[in-house]
MIMIGU-226206 format. One line per field, with one value per residue (C-alpha): x, y, z; residue number from 1. Coordinates in nm, 3 decimals. Each point is the difference from the previous one (the first is absolute). Example, Ala and Ser with C-alpha at 12.3 -4.5 7.8 and 13.67 -1.06 7.14 Angstrom:
<recs>
X	(1.230;0.137);
Y	(-0.450;0.344);
Z	(0.780;-0.066);
lumlo	(1;2);
</recs>
This chain:
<recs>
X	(6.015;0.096;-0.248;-0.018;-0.162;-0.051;-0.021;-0.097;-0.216;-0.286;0.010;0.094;0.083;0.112;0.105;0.089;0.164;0.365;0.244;0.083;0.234;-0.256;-0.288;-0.104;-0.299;-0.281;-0.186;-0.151;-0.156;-0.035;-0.120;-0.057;-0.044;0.258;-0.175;-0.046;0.319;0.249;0.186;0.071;0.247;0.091;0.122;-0.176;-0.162;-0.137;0.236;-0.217;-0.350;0.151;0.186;-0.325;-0.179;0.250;0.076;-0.389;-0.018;0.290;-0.117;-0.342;0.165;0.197;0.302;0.364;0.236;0.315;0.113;-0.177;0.054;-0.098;-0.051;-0.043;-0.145;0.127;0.204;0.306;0.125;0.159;0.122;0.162;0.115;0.399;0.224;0.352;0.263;-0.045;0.138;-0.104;-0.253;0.192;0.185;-0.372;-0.117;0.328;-0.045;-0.399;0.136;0.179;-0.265;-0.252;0.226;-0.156;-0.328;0.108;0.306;-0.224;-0.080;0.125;-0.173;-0.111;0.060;-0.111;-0.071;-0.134;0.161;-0.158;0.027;0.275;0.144;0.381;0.273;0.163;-0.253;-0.276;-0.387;-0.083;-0.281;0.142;-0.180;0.120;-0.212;0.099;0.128;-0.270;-0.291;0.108;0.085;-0.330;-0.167;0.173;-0.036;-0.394;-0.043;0.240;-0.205;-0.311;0.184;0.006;0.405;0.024;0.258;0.006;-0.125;-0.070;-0.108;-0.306;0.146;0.328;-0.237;-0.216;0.246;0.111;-0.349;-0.026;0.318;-0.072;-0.376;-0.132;0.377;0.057;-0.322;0.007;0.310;-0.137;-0.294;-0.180;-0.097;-0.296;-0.085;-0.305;-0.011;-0.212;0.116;0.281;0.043;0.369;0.176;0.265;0.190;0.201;0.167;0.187;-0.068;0.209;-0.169;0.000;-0.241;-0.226;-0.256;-0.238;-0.329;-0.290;-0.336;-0.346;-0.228;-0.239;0.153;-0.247;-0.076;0.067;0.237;0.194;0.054;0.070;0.270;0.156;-0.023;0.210;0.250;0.058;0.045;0.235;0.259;-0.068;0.140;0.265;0.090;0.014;0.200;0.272;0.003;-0.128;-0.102;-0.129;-0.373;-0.192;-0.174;-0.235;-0.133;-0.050;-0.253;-0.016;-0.186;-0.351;-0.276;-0.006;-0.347;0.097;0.275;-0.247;-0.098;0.369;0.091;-0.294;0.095;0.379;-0.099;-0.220;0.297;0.260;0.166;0.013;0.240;-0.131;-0.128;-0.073;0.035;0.321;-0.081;0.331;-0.138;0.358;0.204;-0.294;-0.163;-0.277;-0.391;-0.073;0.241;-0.243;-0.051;0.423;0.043;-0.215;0.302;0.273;0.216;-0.015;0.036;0.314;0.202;-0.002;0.246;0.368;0.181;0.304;0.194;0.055;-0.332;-0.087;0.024;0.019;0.294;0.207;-0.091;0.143;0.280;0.050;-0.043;0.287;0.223;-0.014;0.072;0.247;0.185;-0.078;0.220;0.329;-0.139;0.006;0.341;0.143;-0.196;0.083;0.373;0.001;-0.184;0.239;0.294;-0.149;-0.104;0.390;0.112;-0.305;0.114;0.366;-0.119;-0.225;0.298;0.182;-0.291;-0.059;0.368;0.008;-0.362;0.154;0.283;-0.254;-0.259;0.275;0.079;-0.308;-0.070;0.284;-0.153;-0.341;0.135;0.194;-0.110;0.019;-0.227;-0.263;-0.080;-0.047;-0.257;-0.193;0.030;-0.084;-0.376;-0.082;0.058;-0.235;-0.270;-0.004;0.018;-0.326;-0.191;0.087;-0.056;-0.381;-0.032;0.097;-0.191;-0.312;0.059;0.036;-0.302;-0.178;0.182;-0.095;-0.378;0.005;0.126;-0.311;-0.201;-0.075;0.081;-0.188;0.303;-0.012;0.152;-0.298;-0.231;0.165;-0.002;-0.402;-0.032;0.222;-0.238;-0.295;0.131;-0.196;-0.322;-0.095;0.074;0.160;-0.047;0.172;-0.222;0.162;0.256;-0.021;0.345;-0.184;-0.204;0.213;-0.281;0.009;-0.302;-0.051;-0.285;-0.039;-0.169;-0.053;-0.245;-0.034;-0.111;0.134;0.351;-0.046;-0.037;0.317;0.225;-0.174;0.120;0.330;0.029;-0.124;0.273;0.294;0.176;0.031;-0.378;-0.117;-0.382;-0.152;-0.366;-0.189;-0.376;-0.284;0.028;-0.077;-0.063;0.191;-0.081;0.295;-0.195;0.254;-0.030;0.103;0.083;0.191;0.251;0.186;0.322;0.146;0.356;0.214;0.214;0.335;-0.095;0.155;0.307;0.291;-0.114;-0.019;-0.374;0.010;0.233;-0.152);
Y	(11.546;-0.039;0.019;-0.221;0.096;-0.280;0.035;-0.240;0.008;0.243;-0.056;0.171;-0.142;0.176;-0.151;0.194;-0.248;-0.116;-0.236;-0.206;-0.255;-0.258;0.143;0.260;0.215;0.171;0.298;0.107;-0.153;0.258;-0.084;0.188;-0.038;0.150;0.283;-0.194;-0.025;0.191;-0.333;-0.298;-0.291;0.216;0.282;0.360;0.088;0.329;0.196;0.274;-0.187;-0.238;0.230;0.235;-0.325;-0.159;0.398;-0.012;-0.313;0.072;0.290;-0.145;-0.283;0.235;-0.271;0.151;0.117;-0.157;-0.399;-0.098;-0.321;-0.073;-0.352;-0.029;-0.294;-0.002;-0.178;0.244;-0.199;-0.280;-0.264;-0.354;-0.216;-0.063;-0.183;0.165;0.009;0.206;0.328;0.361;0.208;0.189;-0.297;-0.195;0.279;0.007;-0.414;0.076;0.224;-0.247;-0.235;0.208;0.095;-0.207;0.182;0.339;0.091;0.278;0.209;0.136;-0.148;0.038;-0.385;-0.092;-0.374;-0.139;-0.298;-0.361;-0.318;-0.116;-0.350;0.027;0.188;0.119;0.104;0.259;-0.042;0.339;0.133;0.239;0.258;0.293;0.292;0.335;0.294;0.247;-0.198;0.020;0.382;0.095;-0.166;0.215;0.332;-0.116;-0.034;0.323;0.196;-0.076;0.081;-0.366;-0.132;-0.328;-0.228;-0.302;-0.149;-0.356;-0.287;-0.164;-0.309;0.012;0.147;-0.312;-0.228;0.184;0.017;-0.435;-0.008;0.160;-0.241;-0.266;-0.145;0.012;-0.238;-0.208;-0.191;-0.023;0.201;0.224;0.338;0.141;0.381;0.148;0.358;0.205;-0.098;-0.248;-0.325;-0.036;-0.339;-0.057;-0.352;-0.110;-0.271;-0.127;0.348;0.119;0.247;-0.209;0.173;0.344;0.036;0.253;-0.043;0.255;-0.166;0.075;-0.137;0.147;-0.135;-0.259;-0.193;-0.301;0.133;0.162;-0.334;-0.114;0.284;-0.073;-0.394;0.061;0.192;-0.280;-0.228;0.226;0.015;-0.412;-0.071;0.265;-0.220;-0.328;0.179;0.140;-0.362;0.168;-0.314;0.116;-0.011;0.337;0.044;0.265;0.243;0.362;0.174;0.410;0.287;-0.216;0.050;-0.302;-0.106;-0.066;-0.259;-0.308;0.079;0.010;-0.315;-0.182;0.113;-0.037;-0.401;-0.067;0.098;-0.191;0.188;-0.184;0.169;0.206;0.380;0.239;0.364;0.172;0.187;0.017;0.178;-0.061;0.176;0.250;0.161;0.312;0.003;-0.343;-0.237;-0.075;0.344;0.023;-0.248;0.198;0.255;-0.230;0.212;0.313;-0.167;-0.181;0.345;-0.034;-0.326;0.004;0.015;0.177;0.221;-0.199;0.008;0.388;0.181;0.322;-0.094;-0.154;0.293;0.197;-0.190;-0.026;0.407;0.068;-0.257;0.194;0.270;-0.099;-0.084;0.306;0.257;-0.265;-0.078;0.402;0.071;-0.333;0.090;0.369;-0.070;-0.313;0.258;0.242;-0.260;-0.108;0.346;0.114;-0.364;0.027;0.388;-0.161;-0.288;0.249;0.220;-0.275;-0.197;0.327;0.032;-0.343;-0.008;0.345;-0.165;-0.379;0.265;0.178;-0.419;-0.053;0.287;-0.116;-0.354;0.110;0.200;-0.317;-0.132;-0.335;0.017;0.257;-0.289;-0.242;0.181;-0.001;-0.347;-0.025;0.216;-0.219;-0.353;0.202;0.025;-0.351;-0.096;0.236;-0.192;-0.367;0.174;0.086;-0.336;-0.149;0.227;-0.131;-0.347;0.037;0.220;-0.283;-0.232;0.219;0.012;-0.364;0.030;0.195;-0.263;-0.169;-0.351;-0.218;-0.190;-0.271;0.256;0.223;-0.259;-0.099;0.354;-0.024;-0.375;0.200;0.339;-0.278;-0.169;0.055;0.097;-0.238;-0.285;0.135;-0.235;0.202;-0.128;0.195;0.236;0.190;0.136;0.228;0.200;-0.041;-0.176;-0.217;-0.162;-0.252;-0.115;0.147;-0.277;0.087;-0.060;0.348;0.233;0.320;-0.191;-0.016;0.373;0.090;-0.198;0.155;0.341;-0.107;-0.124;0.341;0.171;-0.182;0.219;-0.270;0.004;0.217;-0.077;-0.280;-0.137;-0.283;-0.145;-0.092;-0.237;-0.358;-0.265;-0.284;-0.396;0.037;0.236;0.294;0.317;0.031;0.313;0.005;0.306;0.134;0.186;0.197;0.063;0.338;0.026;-0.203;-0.185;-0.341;0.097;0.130;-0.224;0.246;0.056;-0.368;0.008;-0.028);
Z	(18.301;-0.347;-0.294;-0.354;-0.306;-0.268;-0.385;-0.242;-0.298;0.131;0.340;0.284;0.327;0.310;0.363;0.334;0.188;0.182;0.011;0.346;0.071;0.058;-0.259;-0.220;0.176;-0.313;0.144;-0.324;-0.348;-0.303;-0.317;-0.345;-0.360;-0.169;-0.246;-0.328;-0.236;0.232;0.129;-0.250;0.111;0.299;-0.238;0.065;-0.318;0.117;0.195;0.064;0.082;0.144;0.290;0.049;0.074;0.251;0.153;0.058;0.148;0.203;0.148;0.044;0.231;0.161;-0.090;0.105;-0.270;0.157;0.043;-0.322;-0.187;-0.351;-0.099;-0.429;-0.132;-0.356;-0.261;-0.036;0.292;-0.139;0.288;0.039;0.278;0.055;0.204;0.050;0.266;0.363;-0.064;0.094;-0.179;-0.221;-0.119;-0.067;-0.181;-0.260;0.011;-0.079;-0.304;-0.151;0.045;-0.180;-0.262;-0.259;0.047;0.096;-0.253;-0.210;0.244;0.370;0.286;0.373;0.188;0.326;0.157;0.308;0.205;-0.017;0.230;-0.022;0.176;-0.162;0.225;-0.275;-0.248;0.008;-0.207;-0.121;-0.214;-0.208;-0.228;-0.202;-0.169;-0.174;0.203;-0.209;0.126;0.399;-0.058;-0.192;0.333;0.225;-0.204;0.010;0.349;0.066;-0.234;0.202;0.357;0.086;0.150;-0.125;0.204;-0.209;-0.284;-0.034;-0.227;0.032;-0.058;0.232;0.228;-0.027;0.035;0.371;0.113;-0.072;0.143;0.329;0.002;-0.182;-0.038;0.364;0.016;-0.312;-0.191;-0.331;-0.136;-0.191;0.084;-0.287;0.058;-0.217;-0.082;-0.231;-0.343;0.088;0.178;0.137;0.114;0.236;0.012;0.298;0.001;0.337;0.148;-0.309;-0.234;-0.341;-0.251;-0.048;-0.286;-0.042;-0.239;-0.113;0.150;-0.247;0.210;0.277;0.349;0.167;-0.307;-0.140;-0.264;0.233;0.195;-0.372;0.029;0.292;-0.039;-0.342;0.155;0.299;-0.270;-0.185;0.305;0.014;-0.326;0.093;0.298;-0.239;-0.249;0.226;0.159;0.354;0.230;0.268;0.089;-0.021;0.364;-0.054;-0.233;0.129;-0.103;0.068;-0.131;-0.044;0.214;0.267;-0.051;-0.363;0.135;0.008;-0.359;-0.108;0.196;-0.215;-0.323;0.031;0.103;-0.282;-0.237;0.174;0.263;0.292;0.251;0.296;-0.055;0.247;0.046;0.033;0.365;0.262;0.312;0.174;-0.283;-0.105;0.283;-0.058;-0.070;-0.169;-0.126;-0.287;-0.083;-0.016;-0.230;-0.266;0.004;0.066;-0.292;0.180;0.351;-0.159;-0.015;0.400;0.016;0.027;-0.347;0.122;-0.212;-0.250;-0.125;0.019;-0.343;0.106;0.235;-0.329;-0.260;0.259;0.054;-0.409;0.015;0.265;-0.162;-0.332;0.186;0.175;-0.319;-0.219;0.122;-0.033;-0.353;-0.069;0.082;-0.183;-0.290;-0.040;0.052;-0.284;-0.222;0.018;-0.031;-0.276;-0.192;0.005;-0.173;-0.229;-0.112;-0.034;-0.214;-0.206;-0.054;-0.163;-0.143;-0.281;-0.061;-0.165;-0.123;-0.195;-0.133;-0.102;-0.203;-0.166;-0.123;-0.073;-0.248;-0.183;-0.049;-0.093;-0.298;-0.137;-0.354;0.089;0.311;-0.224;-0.259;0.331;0.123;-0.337;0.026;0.335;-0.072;-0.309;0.238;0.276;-0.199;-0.028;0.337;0.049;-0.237;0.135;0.357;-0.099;-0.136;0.283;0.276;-0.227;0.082;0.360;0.061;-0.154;0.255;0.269;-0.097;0.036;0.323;0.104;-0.040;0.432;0.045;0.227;0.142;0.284;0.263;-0.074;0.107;0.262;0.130;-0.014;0.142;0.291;-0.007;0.056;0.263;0.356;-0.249;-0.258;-0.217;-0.352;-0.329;-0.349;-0.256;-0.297;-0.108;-0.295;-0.180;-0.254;0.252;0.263;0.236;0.274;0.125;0.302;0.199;0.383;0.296;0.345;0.276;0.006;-0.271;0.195;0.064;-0.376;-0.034;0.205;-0.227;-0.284;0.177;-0.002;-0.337;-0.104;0.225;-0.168;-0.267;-0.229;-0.159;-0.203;0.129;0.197;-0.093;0.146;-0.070;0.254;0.291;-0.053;0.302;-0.091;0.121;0.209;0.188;-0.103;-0.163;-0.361;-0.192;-0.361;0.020;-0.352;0.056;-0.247;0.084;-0.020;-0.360;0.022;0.316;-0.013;-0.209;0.240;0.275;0.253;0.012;0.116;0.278;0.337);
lumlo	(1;2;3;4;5;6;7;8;9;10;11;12;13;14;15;16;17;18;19;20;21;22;23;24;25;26;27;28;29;30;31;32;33;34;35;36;37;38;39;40;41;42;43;44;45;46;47;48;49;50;51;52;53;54;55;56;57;58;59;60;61;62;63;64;65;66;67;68;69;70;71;72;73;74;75;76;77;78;79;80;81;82;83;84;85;86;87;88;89;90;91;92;93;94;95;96;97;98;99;100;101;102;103;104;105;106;107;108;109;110;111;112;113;114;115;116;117;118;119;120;121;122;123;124;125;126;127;128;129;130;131;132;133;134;135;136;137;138;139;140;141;142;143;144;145;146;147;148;149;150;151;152;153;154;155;156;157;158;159;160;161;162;163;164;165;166;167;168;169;170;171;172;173;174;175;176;177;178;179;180;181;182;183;184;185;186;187;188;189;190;191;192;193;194;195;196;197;198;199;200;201;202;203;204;205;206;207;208;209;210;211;212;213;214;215;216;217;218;219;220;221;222;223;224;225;226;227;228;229;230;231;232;233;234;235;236;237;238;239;240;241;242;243;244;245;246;247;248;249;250;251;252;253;254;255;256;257;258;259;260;261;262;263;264;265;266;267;268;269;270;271;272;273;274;275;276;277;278;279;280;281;282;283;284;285;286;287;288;289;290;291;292;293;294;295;296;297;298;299;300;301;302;303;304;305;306;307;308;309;310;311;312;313;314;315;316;317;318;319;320;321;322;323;324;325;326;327;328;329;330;331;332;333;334;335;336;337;338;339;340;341;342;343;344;345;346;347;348;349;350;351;352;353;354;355;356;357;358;359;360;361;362;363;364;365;366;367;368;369;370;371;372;373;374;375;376;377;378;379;380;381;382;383;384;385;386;387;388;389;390;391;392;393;394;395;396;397;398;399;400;401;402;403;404;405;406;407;408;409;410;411;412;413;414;415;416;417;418;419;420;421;422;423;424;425;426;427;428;429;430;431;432;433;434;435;436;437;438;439;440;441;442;443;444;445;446;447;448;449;450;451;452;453;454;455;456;457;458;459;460;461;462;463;464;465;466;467;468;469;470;471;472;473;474;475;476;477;478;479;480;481;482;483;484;485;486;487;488;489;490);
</recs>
């Protein structure tokens, strides 16, 4: 019996359960709200609260101590999917390194992947992720701490991605798999049976209503114009539909219609795969119940900080002795060089004197101080000039990049018109349409999150004859926006 406990945000999920050949059996659902602000992003906030709330609960369940898995939903995973040759693990992890390299070079990292479909002979489909060493070990020295043994740690999303694998791609070719939690709505893309695409979105609304099938309607046609972008043919099947209450599924189907999505939607529910109470009621911790499936070694974190650890180690003690010995190789030329060095350094001062006290080189010098004093007062001059260059250069700049970067910020929310831009205050002012006013008020949110204003201000709703929602918004951007060009990039 092996035992999963499930962070994300500020919920805590827990599963009792084991892994067959044929399925994966549940014997127990456990569910708590994290206490407020100790877990953000899957990062504990709280060390302390935090681990007297879980010991309590713990003990209260009577859960065991040993064969623990961890599953972290959080962003300091960073993954991607790769093709590369059929080789052994250690050799895909070093070909994984390189192929993060362009991400990872700052900073020493922890990398792991999971294996893919895969129709070529030759080649291997991975999903590869990396994440720091320091965030795996703080998890360990957490659960230690607290007198729980934790086995592995996984991602949520590579342990998403096994979990599909292992189900809904053994049934379907192409398809979309849509899992609700608390706070976040998280979408799965397969295409061909081949894991293609993972997002993950915060969710305002109150499951059940009609903005939340707004929600989940705008993130099926999110991973549509994915599809059409990447040029991805084939026909989605079905969209999946877990974590929402099944009587709600009629509702959603309705909704998702009227605003244009047409392909089949049911509930994500695989009796054969998933076997325990209620294959409804598993589907509503499908995260947690995730950390049962097959990932193999490759995709255990505490299995490759360890490995990282011992490898270190391994090398240390050879590093010691070469170092010590090249130190003390090098100290005896160094005293050697030293020795000689102040020998001729005697003889080049005892030169120098005798050139400093020449006539000739005494009535240079005075020449030399009177030209200095020059140079000081054309290098003030100067300085003056440029600070009033720089001043200028203060001044933001509503270039064409800049709006571009806010026609891109609006697009999936609203219909963005600039109407004016003003170079002495440094304002930018369009008109925001939408059908809805709230879809309005999210891309407000974002244009207030984006370091490049200063403040964002908008006036009352109109209804316009186009039967949208109209609201003027006046930006005032950040000082010097507009003038390297990299506030625009992106």
């Amino acid at each position: 019996m092996s035992t999963v406990i499930y962070l994300s945000n500020q919920q805590i999920h827990i599963v009792e359960g084991k892994r067959g050949k044929a399925a994966t059996t549940i014997n127990r659902y456990i569910s708590y709200p994290a206490p407020q602000g100790t877990i953000i992003n899957g990062i504990i906030m709280d060390p302390e609260a935090f681990g007297t709330f879980l010991k309590e609960k713990w003990t209260e369940n009577k859960l065991p101590v040993k064969d623990v898995s961890l599953v972290v939903n959080s962003t300091k995973f960073v993954g991607q999917n790769m093709e590369i040759p059929k080789m052994q693990d250690e050799k895909t992890l070093e070909h994984i390194k390189r192929g993060f390299s362009n991400i990872d070079r700052s900073e020493e990292r922890v990398y792991g992947f999971i294996r893919l479909e895969s129709s070529h002979k030759k080649m291997q489909r991975l999903y590869a992720e990396s994440v720091s060493p320091d965030y795996i070990s703080d998890y360990i020295k957490f659960f230690d701490g607290i007198g729980i043994k934790l086995k592995g740690i996984y991602s949520g999303e590579g342990s998403m991605i096994s979990l599909v694998n292992a189900t809904a791609a053994k049934t379907y070719n192409t398809f979309m798999l849509m899992i609700a939690d608390s706070m976040t709505l998280t979408t799965v893309l397969y295409v061909n049976k081949v894991f293609t695409y993972y997002n993950s979105v915060r969710c305002f609304h109150e499951p059940g209503t009609e903005d939340y099938a707004q929600d989940l309607t705008r993130s099926a046609s999110q991973i549509k114009q994915f599809m059409q972008a990447n040029q991805l043919d084939s026909e989605l099947e079905v969209i999946l539909l877990a974590g929402v209450e099944e009587r709600d599924l009629t509702f959603y189907k309705t909704i998702m219609q009227e605003y244009g999505v047409q392909t089949k939607i049911d509930i994500f529910s695989d009796t054969k795969a998933i076997k325990g109470q209620d294959g409804i009621f598993a589907q509503k911790y499908l995260f947690a119940t995730s950390g049962l499936f097959e990932k193999g070694l490759g995709g255990n974190y505490i299995t490759r900080y360890q490995s990282k650890k011992v490898e270190k180690k391994d090398t240390s003690n050879i590093k010691y002795f070469v170092i010590l010995a090249l130190t003390l190789f090098v100290m005896g030329i160094v005293f050697l060089l030293a020795f000689l060095h102040r020998r001729n350094k005697q003889k080049e001062l005892e030169a120098l004197e005798d050139y400093n006290n020449d006539p000739a080189i005494l009535m240079q010098v005075e020449e030399f101080d009177t030209l200095t004093v020059r140079n000081n007062f054309l290098v003030g001059q100067y300085l003056s000039i440029a600070s009033i260059n720089e001043n200028l250069d203060t001044y933001p700049w509503a270039t064409s990049k800049l709006q571009k970067k806010i026609f891109k910020l609006a697009k999936g929310y609203a219909i963005v018109t600039i109407t004016s831009c003003d170079a002495n205050s440094g304002t930018t002012n369009m008109s925001v349409m939408a059908e809805n006013p709230q879809v309005i008020n999210e891309f407000i949110t974002i244009l207030m999150n984006q370091d490049i204003f200063h403040s964002v201000t908008y006036s009352g709703y109109t209804y316009t004859s186009e039967k949208l929602y109209q609201v003027n918004v006046s930006c005032v951007l950040e000082e010097a926006v507009g003038r390297s060009g990299e506030e625009d990039e992106g």
